[in-house]
Backbone as XML, in Angstrom:
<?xml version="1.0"?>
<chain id="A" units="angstrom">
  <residue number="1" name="UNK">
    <atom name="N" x="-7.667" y="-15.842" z="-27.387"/>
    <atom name="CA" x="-8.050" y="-14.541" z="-27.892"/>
    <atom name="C" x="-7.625" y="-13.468" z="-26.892"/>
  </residue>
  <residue number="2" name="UNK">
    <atom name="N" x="-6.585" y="-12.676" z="-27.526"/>
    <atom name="CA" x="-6.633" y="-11.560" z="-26.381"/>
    <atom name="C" x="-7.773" y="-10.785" z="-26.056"/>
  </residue>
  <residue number="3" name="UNK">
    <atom name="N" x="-7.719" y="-10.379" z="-24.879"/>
    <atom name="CA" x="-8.774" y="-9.263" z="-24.156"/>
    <atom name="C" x="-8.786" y="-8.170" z="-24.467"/>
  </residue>
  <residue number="4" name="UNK">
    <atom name="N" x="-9.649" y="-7.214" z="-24.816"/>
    <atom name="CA" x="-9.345" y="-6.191" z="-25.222"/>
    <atom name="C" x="-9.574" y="-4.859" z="-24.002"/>
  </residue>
  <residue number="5" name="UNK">
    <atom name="N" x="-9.144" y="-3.916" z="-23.879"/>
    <atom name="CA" x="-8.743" y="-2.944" z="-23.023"/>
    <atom name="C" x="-10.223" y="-2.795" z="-21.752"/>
  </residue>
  <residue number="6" name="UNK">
    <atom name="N" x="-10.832" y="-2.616" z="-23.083"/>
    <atom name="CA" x="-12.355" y="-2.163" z="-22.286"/>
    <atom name="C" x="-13.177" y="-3.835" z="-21.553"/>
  </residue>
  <residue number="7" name="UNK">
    <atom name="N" x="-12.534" y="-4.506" z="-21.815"/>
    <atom name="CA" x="-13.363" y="-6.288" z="-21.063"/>
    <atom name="C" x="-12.404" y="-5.957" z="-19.972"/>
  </residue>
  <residue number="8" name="UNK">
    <atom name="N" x="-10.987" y="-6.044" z="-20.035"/>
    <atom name="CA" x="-10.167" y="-6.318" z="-19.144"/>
    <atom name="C" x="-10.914" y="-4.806" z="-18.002"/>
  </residue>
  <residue number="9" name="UNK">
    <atom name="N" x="-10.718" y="-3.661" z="-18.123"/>
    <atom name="CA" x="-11.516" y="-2.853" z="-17.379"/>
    <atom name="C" x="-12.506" y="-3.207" z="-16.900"/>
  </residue>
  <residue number="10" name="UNK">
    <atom name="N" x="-13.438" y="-3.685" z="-17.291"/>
    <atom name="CA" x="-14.704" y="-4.069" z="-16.824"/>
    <atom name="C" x="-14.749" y="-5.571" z="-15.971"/>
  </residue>
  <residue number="11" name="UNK">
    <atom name="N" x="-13.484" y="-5.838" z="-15.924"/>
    <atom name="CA" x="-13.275" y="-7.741" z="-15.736"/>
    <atom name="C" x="-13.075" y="-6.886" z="-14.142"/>
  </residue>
  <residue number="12" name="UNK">
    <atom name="N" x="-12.408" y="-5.977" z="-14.165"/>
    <atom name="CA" x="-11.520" y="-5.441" z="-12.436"/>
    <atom name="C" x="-12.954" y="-4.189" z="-12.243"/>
  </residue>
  <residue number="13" name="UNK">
    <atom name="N" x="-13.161" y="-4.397" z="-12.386"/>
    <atom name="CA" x="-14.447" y="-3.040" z="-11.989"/>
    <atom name="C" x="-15.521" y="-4.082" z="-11.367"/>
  </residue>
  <residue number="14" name="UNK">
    <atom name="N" x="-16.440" y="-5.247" z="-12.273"/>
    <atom name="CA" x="-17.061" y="-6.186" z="-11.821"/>
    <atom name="C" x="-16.248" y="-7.105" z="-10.787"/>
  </residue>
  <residue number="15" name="UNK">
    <atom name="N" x="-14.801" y="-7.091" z="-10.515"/>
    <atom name="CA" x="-14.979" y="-7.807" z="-9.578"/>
    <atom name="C" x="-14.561" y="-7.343" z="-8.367"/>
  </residue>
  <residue number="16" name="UNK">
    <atom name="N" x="-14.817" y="-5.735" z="-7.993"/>
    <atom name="CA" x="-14.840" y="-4.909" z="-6.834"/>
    <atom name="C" x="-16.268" y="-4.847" z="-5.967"/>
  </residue>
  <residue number="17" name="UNK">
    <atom name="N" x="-16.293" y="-4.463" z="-4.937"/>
    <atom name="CA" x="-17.351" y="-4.771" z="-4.159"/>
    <atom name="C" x="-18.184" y="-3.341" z="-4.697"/>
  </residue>
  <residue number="18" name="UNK">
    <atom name="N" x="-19.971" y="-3.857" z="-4.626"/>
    <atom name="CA" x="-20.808" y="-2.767" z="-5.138"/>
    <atom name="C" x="-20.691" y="-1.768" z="-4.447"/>
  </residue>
  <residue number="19" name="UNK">
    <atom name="N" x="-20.264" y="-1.311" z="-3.371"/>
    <atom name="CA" x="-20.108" y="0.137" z="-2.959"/>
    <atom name="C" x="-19.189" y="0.254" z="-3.015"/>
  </residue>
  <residue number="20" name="UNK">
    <atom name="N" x="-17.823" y="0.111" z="-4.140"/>
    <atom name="CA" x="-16.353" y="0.861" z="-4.312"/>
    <atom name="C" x="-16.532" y="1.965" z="-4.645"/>
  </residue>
  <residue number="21" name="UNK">
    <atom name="N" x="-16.189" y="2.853" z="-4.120"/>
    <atom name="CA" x="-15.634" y="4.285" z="-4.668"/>
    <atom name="C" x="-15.230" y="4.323" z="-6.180"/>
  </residue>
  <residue number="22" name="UNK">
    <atom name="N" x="-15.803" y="5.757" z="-6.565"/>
    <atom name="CA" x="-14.917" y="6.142" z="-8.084"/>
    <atom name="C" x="-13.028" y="6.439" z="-7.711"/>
  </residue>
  <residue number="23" name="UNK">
    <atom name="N" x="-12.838" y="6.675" z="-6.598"/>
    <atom name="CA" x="-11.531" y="6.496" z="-6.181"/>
    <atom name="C" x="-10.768" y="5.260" z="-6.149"/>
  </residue>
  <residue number="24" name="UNK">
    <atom name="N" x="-11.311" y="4.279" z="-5.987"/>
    <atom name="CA" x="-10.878" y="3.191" z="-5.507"/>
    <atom name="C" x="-10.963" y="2.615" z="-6.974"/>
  </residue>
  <residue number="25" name="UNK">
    <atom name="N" x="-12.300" y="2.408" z="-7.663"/>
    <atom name="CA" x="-11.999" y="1.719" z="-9.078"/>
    <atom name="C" x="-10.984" y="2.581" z="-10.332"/>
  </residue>
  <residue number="26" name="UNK">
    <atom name="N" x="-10.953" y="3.999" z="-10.021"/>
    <atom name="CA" x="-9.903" y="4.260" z="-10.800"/>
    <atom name="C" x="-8.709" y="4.055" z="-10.438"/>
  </residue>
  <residue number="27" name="UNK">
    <atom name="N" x="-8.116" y="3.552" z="-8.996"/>
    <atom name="CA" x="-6.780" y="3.034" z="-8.713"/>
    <atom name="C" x="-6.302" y="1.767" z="-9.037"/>
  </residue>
  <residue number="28" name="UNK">
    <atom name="N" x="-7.668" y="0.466" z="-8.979"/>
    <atom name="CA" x="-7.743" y="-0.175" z="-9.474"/>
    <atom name="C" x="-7.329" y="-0.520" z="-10.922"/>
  </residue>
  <residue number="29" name="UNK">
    <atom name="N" x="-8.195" y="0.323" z="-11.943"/>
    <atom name="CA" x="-7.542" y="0.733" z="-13.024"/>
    <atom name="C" x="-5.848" y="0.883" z="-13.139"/>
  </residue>
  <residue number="30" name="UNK">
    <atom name="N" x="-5.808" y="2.228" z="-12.259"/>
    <atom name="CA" x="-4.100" y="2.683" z="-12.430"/>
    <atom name="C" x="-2.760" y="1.505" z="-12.085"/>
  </residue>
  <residue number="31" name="UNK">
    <atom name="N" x="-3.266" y="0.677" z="-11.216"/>
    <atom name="CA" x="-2.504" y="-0.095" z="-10.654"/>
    <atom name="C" x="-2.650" y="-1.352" z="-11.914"/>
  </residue>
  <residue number="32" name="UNK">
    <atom name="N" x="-3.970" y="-1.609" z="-12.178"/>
    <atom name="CA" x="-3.359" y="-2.674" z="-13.154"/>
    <atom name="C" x="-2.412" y="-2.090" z="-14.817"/>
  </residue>
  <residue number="33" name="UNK">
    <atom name="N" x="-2.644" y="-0.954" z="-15.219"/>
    <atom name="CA" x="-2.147" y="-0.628" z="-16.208"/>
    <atom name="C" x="-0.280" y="-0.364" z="-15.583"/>
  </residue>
  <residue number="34" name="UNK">
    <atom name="N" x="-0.055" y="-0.074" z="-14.572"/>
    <atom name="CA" x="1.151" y="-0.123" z="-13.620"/>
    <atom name="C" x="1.978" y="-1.488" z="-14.004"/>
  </residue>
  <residue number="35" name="UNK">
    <atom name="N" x="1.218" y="-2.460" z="-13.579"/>
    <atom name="CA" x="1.982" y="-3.492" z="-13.516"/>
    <atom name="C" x="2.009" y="-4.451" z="-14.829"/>
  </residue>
  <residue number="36" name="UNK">
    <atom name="N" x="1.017" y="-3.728" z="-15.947"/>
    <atom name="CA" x="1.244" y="-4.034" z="-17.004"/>
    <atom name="C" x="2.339" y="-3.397" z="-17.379"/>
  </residue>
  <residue number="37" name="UNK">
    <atom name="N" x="2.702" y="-2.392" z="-17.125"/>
    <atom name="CA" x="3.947" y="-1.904" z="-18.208"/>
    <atom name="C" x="5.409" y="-2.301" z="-17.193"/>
  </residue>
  <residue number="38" name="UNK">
    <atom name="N" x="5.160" y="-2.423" z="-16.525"/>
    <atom name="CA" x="6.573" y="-3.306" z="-15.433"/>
    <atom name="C" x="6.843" y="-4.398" z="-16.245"/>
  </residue>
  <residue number="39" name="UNK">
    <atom name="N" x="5.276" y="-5.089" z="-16.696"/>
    <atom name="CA" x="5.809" y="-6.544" z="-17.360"/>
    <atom name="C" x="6.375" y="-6.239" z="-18.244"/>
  </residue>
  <residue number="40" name="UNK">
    <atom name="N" x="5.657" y="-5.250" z="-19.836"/>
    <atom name="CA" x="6.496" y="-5.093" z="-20.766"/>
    <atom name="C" x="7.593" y="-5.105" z="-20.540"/>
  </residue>
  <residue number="41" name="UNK">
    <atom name="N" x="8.369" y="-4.072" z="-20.026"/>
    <atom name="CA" x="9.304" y="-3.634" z="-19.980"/>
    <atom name="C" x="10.276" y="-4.710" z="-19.082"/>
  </residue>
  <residue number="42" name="UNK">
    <atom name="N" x="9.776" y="-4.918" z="-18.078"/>
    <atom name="CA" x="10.609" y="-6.380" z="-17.813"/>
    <atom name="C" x="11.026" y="-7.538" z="-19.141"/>
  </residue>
  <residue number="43" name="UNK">
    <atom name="N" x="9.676" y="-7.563" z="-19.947"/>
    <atom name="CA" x="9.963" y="-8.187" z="-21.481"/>
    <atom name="C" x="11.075" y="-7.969" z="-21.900"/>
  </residue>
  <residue number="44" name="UNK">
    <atom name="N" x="11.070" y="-6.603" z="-21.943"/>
    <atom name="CA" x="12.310" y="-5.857" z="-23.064"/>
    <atom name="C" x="13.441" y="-5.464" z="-22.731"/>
  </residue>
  <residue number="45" name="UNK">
    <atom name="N" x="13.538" y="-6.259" z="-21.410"/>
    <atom name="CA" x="15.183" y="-5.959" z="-20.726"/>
    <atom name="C" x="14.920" y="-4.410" z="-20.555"/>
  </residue>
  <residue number="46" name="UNK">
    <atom name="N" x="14.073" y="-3.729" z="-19.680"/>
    <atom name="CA" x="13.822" y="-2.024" z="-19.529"/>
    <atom name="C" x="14.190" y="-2.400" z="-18.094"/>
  </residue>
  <residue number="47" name="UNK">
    <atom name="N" x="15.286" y="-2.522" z="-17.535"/>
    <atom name="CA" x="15.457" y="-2.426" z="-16.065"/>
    <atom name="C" x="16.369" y="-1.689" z="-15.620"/>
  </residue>
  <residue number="48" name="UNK">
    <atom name="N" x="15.671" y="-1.268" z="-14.590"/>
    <atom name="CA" x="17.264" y="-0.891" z="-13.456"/>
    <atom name="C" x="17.805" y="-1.565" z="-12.444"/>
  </residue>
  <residue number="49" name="UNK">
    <atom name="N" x="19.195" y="-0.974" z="-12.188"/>
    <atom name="CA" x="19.493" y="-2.204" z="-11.162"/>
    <atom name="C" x="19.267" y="-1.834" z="-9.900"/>
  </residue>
  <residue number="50" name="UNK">
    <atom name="N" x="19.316" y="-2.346" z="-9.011"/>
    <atom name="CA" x="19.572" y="-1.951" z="-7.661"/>
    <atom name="C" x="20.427" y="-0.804" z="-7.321"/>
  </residue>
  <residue number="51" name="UNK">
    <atom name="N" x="21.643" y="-0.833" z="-7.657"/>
    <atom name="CA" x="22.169" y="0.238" z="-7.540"/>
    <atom name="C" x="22.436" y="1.175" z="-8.212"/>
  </residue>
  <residue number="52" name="UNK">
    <atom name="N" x="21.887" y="1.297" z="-9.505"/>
    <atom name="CA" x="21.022" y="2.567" z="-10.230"/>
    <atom name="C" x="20.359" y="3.425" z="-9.458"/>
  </residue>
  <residue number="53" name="UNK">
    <atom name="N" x="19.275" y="2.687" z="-8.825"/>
    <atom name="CA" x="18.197" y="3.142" z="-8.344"/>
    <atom name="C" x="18.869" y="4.145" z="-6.876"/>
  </residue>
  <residue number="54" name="UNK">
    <atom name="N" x="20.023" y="3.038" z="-6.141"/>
    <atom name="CA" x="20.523" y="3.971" z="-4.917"/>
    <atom name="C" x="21.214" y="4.994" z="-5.565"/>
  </residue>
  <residue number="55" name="UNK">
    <atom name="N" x="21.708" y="5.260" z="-6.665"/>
    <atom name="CA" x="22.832" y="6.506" z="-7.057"/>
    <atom name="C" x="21.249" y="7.783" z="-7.204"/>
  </residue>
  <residue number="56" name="UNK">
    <atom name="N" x="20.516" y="7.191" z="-8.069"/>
    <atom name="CA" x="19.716" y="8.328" z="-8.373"/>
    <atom name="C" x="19.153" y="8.906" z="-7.383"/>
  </residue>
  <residue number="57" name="UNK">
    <atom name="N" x="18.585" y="8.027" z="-6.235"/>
    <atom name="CA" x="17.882" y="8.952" z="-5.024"/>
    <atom name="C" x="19.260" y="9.084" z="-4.235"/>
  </residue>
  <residue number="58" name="UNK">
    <atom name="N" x="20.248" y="8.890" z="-4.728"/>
    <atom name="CA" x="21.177" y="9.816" z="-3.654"/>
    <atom name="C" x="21.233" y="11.161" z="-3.802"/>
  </residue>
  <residue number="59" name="UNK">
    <atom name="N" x="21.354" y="10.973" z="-5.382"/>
    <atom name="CA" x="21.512" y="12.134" z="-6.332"/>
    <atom name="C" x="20.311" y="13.401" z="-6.337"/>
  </residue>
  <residue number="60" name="UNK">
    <atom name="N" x="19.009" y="13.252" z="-6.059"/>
    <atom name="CA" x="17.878" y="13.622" z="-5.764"/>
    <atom name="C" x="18.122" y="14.254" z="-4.552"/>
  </residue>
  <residue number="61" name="UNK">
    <atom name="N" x="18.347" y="13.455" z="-3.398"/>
    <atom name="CA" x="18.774" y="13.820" z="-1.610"/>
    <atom name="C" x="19.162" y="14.719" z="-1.878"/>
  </residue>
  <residue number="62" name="UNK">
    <atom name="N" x="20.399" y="15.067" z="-2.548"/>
    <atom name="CA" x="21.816" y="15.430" z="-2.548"/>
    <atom name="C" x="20.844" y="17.271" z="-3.093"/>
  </residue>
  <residue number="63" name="UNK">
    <atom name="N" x="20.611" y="16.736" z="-4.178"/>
    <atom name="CA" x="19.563" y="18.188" z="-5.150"/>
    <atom name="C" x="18.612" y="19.070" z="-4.162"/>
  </residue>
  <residue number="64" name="UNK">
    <atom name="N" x="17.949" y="18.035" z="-3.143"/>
    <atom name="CA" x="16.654" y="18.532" z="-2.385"/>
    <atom name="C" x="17.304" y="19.374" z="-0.922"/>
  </residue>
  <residue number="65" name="UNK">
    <atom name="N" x="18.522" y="19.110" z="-0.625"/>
    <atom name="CA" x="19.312" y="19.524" z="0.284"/>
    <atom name="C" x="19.220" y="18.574" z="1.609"/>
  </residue>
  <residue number="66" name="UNK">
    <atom name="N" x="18.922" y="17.320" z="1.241"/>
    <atom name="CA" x="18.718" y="16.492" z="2.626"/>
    <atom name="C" x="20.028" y="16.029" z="2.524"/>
  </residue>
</chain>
């Protein structure tokens, strides 16, 4: 049975220590919804390559004047 949004939230919230921060469990949060969509998209062939990634922050450098 899949999990549904609000168990899976509550699955990573219950298993943080009782004095976590509202900072800390909403990163918690952010980070797992993060690496959920890496997976999708890893699914769906959504990648870049390595050297995609170096052209664009060259390209950025290059924009920012570094």
């Amino acid at each position: 049975m899949a999990r549904t949004t609000k168990r899976t939230a509550l699955t990573i919230i219950e298993g943080m220590p009782d004095d976590a921060s509202l900072e800390q469990i909403m990163y918690g949060l952010f980070f797992r919804q993060r690496v959920e969509r890496g997976l999708r998209e890893l699914e769906h062939d959504k990648i870049v390559s390595h050297e995609e990634v170096r052209r664009s922050v060259a390209r950025w450098l290059r924009s920012s004047g570094r």
